[in-house]
FIPA-274079 format. One record per residue (C-alpha): x, y, z. Coordinates in steps of 0.05 Angstrom, whole numbers, padded with zeros to 5 digits, always signed. Example, Ala and Ser with C-alpha at 12.3 -4.5 7.8 and 13.67 -1.06 7.14 Angstrom:
2
+00246-00090+00156;+00273-00021+00143;
# end
This chain:
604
+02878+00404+02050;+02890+00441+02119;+02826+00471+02149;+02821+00535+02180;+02841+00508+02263;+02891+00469+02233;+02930+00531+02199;+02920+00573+02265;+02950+00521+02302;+03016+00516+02256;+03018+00585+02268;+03021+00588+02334;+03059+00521+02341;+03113+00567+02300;+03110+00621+02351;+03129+00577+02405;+03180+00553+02374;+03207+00618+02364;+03201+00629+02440;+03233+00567+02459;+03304+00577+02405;+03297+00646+02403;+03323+00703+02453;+03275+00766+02445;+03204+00736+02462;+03190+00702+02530;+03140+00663+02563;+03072+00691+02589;+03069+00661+02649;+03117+00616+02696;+03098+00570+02750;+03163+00575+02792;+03190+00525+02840;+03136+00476+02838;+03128+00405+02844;+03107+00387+02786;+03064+00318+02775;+03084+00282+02716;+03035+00231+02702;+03070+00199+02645;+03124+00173+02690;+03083+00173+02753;+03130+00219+02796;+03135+00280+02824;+03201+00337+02823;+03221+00409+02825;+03210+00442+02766;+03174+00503+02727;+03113+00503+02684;+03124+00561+02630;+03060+00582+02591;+03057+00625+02524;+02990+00642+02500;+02930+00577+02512;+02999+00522+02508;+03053+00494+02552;+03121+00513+02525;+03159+00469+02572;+03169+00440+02637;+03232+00445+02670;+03277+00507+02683;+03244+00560+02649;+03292+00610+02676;+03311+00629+02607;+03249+00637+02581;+03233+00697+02631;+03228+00774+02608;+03202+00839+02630;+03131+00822+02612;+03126+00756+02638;+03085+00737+02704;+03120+00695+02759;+03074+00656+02799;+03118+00631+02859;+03091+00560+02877;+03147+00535+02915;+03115+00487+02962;+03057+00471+02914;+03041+00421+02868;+03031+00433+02802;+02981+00377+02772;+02946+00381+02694;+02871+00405+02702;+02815+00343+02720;+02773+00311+02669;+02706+00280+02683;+02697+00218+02643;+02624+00208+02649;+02568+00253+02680;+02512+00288+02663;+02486+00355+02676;+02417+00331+02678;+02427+00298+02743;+02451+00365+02776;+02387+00397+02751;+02437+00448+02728;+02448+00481+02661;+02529+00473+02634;+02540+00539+02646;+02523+00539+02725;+02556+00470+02724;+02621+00496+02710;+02605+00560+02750;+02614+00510+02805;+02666+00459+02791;+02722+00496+02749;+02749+00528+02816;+02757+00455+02843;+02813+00439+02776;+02759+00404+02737;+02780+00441+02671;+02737+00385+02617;+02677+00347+02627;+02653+00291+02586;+02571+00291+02589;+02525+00242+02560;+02467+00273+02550;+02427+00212+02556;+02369+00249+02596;+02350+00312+02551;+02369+00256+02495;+02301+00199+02529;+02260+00269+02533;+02265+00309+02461;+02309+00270+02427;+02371+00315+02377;+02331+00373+02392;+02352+00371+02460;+02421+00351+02445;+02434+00397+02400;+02411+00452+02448;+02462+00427+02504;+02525+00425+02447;+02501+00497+02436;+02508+00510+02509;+02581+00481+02506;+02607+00520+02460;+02602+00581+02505;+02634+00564+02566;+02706+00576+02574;+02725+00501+02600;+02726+00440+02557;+02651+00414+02546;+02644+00347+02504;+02588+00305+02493;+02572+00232+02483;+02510+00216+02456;+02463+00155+02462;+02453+00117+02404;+02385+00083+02430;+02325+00116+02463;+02293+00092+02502;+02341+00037+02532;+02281-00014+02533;+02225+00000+02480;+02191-00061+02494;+02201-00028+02570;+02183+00034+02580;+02165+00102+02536;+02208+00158+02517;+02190+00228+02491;+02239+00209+02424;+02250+00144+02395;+02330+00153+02385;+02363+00099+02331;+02422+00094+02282;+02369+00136+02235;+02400+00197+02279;+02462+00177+02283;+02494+00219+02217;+02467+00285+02241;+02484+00285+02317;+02547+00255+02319;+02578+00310+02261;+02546+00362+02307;+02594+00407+02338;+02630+00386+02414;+02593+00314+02404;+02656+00259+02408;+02625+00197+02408;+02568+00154+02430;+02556+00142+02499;+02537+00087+02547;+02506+00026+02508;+02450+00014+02564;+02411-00020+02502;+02456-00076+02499;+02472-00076+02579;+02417-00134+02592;+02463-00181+02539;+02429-00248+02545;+02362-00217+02548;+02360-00170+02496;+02396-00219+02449;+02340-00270+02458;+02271-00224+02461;+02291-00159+02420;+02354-00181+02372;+02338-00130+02321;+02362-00079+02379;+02436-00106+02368;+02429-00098+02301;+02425-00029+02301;+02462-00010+02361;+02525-00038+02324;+02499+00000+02254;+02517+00059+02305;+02576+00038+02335;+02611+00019+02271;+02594+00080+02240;+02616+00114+02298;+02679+00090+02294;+02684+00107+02223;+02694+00172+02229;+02739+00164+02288;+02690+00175+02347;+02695+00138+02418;+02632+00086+02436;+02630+00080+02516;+02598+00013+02548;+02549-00005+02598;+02555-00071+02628;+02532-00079+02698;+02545-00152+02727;+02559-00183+02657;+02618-00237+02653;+02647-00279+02601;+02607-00291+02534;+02561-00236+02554;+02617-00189+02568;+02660-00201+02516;+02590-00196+02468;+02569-00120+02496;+02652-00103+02479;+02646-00126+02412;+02575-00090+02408;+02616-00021+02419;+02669-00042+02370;+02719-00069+02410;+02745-00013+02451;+02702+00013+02507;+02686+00034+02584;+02641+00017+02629;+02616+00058+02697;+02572+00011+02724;+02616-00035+02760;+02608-00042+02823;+02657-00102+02844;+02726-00122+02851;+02712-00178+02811;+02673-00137+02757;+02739-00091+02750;+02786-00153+02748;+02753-00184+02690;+02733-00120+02657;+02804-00092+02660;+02838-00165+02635;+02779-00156+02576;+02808-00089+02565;+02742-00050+02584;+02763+00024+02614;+02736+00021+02675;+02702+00083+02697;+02707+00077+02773;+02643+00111+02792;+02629+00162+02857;+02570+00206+02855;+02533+00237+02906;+02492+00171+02913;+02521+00117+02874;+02581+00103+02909;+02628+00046+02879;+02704+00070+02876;+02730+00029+02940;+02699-00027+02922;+02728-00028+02845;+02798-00001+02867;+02803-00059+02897;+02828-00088+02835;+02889-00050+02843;+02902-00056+02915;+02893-00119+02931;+02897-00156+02864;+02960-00105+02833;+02928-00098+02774;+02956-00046+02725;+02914+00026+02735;+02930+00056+02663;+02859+00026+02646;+02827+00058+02715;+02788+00116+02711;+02749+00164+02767;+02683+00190+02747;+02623+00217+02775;+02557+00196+02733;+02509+00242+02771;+02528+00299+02825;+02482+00345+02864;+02489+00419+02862;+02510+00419+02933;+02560+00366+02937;+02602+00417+02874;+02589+00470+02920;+02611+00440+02985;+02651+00381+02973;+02678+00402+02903;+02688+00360+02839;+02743+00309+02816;+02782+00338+02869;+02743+00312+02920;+02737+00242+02884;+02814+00238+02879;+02814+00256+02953;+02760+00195+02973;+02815+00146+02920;+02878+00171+02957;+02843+00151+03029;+02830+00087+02999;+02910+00073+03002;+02929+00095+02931;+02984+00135+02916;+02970+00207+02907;+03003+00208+02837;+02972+00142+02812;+02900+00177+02838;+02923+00237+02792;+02927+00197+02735;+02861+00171+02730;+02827+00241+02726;+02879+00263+02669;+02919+00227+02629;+02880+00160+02635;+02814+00191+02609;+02856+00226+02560;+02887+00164+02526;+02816+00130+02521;+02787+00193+02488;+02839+00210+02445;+02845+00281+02472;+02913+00293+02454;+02918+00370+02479;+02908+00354+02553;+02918+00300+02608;+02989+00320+02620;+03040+00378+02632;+03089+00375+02564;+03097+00417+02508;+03042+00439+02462;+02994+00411+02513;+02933+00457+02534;+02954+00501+02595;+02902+00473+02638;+02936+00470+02706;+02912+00459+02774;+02955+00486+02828;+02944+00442+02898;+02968+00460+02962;+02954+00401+03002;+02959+00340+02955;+02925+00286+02998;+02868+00332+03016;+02867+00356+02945;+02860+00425+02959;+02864+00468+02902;+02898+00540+02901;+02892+00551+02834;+02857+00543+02766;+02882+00555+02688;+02848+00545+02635;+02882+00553+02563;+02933+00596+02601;+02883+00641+02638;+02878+00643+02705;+02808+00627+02713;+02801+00614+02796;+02838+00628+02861;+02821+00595+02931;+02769+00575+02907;+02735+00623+02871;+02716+00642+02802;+02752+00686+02768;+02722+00682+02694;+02658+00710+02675;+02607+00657+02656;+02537+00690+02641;+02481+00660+02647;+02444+00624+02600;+02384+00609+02575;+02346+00556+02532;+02307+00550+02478;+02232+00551+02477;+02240+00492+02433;+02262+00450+02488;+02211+00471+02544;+02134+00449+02551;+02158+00372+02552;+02103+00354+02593;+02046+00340+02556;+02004+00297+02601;+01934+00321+02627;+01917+00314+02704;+01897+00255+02738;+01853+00230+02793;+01868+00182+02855;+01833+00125+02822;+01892+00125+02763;+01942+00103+02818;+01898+00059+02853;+01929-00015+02858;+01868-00065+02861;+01854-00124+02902;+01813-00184+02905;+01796-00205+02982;+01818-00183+03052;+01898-00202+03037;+01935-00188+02971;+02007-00215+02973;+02044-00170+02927;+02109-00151+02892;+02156-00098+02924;+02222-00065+02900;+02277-00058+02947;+02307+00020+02948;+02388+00000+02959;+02416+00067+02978;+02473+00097+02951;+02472+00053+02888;+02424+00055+02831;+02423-00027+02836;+02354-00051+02875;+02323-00114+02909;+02263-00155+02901;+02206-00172+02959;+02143-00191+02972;+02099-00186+03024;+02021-00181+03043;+01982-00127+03053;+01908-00113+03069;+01855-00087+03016;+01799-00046+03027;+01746-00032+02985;+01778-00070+02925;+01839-00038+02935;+01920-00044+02965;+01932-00012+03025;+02008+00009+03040;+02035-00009+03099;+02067+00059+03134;+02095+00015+03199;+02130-00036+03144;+02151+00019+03102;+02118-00008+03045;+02088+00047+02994;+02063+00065+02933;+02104+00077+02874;+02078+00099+02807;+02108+00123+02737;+02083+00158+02694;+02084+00175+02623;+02088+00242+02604;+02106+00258+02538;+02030+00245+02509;+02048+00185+02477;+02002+00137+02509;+01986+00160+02579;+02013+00097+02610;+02022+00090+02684;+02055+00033+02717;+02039+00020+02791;+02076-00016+02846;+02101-00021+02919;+02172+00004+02949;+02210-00001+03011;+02270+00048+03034;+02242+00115+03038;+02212+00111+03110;+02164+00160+03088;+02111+00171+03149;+02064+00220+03117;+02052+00259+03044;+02086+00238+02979;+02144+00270+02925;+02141+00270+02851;+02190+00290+02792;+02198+00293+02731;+02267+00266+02729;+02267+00184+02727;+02319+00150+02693;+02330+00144+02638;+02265+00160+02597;+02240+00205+02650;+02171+00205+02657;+02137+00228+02722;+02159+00185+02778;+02120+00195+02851;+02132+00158+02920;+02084+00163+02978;+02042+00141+03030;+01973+00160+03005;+01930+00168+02936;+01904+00233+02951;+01977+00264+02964;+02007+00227+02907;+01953+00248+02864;+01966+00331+02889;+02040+00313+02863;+02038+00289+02806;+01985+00338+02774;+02033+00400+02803;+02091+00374+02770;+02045+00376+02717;+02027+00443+02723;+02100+00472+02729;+02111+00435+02660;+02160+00388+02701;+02200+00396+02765;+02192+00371+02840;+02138+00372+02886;+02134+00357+02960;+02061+00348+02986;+02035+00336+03054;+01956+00327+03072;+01944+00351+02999;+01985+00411+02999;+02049+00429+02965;+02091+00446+03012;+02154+00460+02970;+02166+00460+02894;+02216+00469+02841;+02211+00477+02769;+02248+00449+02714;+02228+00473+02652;+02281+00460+02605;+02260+00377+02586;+02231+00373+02661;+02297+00368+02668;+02346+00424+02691;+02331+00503+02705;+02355+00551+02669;+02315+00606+02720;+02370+00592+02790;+02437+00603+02793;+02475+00531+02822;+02474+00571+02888;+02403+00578+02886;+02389+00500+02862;+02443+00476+02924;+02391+00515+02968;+02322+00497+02936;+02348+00424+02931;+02365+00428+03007;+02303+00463+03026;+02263+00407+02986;+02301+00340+03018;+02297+00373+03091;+02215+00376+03080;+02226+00309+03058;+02254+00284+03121;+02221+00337+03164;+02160+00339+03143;+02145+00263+03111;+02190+00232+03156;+02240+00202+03100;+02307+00167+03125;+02344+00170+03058;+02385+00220+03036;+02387+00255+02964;+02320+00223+02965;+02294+00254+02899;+02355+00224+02858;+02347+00151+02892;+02272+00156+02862;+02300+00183+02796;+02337+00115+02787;+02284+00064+02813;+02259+00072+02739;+02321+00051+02702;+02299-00004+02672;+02371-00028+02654;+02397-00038+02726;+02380-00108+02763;+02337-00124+02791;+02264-00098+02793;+02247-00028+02771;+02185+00011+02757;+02167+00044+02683;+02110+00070+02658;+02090+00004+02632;+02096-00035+02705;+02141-00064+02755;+02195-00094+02705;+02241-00146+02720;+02299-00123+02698;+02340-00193+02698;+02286-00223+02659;+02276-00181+02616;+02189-00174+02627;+02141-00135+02668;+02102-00163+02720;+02041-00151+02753;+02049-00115+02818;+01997-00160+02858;+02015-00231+02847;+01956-00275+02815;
# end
């Protein structure tokens, strides 16, 4: 039996028929004198683009398929490219809501978005992903969601505010704009997991399987794995899957020959396109399997930098052909999600078009979406309200305040030689050192001149009141301390400083705002921002406003505490993803990611 969407789109399948054979009803819209970027064949010629209603009647010479009512859009000179598609992100990391996501990246040609909402997932469990499929349905670009099957990644590891397993896995993925499952982080420590927590695999692939059985996509996770353990996580997912945590030629070059999509990741901090495009470069590997995706972008990098354009424009400069670039931000992520309606300019396809002036700066003139013009020059043209969450999804921080002693690191003797994770900017990988520091009073001193500070996480959902305590370097902080409620991926309350007392001021405001950010210097807060909705994302600024407050917040980060890193509050976010080699901090301790254990921050 037809359903409903499938009758109305025989119907208007009919109707363009009827445009294209008949002689008394025209296009819409034509895109005139173009060149237009054919990604199937990888080329680029002088054609038109005619539109009728949300579909592309044909590409060609539409000269016969102009009337009286139809729009010419001269783009002679132009290029006219299918709309961008961002393979894996998520909305959490922008701190934004959908709605002011989109606000900011349609008018850059990013027309769908593929979010895993892994975050809001770790901190309320369907609750919170059913709230954000809500949110998708009312924007006017393509919104799809990919949902873990696993929270939190590590149980034996850390605490989450839901305990997401294939018990969920019915009612979320039959929810509405949910396509699949998304990155398998579970089963991303192969060896490890096999051999301590088996019964993890066990259900994972319950997911997966079922997944596929009703015709969903499963995406990967497999940073540094090779061979048996590669080809193990793959079969984990059900044999087809991607992976965006590559971040080496010879990663891609296996994971490609394995047949893994590789989603060639370039955020605003983790940075690993050049290095994985390599594969294609150098080695001429075949690109079909190559895919450009952000993971996590900052409000100000949409704003300023713009989307998937921008990310095309960094792959082009990397000494790939324009076209090719194109590809793998349309009809490359379209083939591995099975979106049939988009990736490409042909008939019946989706009339989401991006119209670029300058092709290897990727500056984009022009957005449609299903047939409307939605931006010019870069700005909106479509009306995008605001929106606003649930009550049901605030108030996630349930954790009472805390003293300096509950972050206090203790010591036996004058010297403790202790355990210290290595901050590796622009990548969400770290290192592992140790050094010795003095104690006084029974307790660790940092080391300011060394760099070498306190780092603490801690639990906030009420389950336990856990708090795991260790040392970092790569902040430079001089003075005060910064806490958040964002810390990847089960995000508890993560803090960085140089001092107890300050830490102490941060963590208990973050507390107080029922999640968000807090900058503190001699024990006041010198700037804050809430994030109400999870701890996660605001619902209460505009992206505007967040580009600004997040700006405002890093320069009193630098300014005022002296820190050398930039988009400091997202490098501490993912210093507690406990999936990511080597050492990490959770609310149960400094974990060793590689081995699979937590150990004691002050060696014995």
């Amino acid at each position: 039996m037809f359903n409903a969407l499938e009758i109305k789109k025989a119907i208007e399948y009919r109707e363009l028929i009827d445009v294209l054979m008949g002689d008394k009803v025209f296009a819409d819209i034509v895109l005139r004198g173009g060149n237009v970027i054919n990604v199937l064949t990888r080329e680029s010629y002088m054609g038109d683009v005619a539109i009728k209603g949300k579909y592309i009647l044909m590409v060609g010479d539409a000269s016969n398929l102009i009337g009286s009512d139809t729009t010419v859009i001269d783009v002679s000179g132009k290029y006219i490219s299918p709309g961008f598609i961002d393979s894996h992100m998520h909305f959490e990391s922008s701190m934004l809501t959908i709605s002011e996501f989109s606000r900011l990246s349609v008018p850059s040609g990013t027309t769908t978005l593929v979010a895993d909402p892994h975050e809001i997932g770790n901190a309320l469990g369907p609750i919170g992903m059913k709230a954000m499929a809500e949110e998708a349905s009312v924007v006017p670009n393509h919104v799809h969601l990919v949902v873990p099957a696993l929270t939190p990644d590590c149980p034996s590891l850390e605490t989450a505010g839901y305990d997401v397993t294939s018990k969920d896995m019915e009612e979320i993925l039959n929810y509405p704009n949910v396509i699949g499952i998304g990155e398998l982080q579970g089963f991303s420590n192969a060896r490890h997991v096999y051999r301590n927590t088996p019964e993890i695999i066990t259900d994972l692939v319950a997911s997966t399987i079922y997944a596929r059985s009703i015709g969903k996509i499963v995406d990967g996770n497999a940073p540094e794995l090779f061979g048996n353990e590669l080809a193990a996580h793959i079969i984990a997912t059900g044999g087809k899957c991607s992976c965006h945590e590559t971040t080496t030629k010879e990663e891609c070059v296996e994971k490609l020959r394995q047949g893994v999509y590789v989603f060639m990741r370039e955020g605003s901090t983790q940075k690993n396109m050049a290095e994985c495009i390599r594969a294609v470069t150098e080695e001429g590997l075949d690109s079909r399997r190559c895919i450009l995706a952000t993971d996590d972008m900052v409000a100000e990098d949409l704003e300023k930098l713009g989307h998937m354009n921008e990310i095309v424009r960094r792959t082009i400069a990397q000494g790939v052909d324009p076209i090719e670039a194109i590809q793998m931000v349309t009809i490359n992520p379209a083939t591995y999600f099975g979106l049939e309606d988009r990736g490409c300019l042909a008939p019946a396809k989706l009339a989401d078009i991006a119209i670029i002036s300058d092709l290897t700066n990727m500056t984009v003139e022009g957005v449609f979406l299903e047939g409307k013009l939605a931006a010019v020059q870069g700005k909106l043209l479509l009306d995008i309200p605001k929106y606003t969450y649930p009550d049901a999804v605030k108030q996630s921080v349930k954790r009472k305040p805390i003293s300096e002693e509950d972050l206090a690191i203790q010591g036996n003797g004058a010297k403790a030689d202790i355990r210290c994770i290595e901050l590796i900017p622009d990548q969400n990988l770290s290192e592992c050192l140790e050094f010795e520091l003095n104690v006084q009073k029974g307790l660790v001193q940092s080391d300011i001149q060394r760099d070498i500070l306190y780092i603490a996480c801690l639990e906030r959902y009420g389950r336990n009141g856990n708090i795991g305590k260790a040392f970092v370097q790569g902040f430079g902080l001089k003075a005060g301390a910064f806490a958040e409620s964002v810390a990847h991926d089960t995000h508890n309350i993560i803090v960085v400083g140089t001092n107890l007392k300050d830490m102490t001021a941060a963590v208990n405001h973050v507390i107080e705002m029922g999640g968000g950010i807090a900058v503190v210097k001699n024990g006041r807060v010198i700037n804050d921002m809430r994030l109400p909705v999870g701890g996660l994302i605001t619902d209460e600024l505009s992206g505007h406003e967040v580009s600004e407050k997040i700006a405002a917040l890093e320069h009193a980060v630098k300014s005022e505490l002296g820190g050398k890193v930039h988009a400091p509050f997202m490098h501490l976010s993912f210093l507690a993803l406990s999936t990511s080699p080597k050492w990490k901090i959770t609310d149960k301790g400094l974990i060793d990611v590689n081995n699979f254990t937590v150990l004691p921050a002050v060696k014995q």
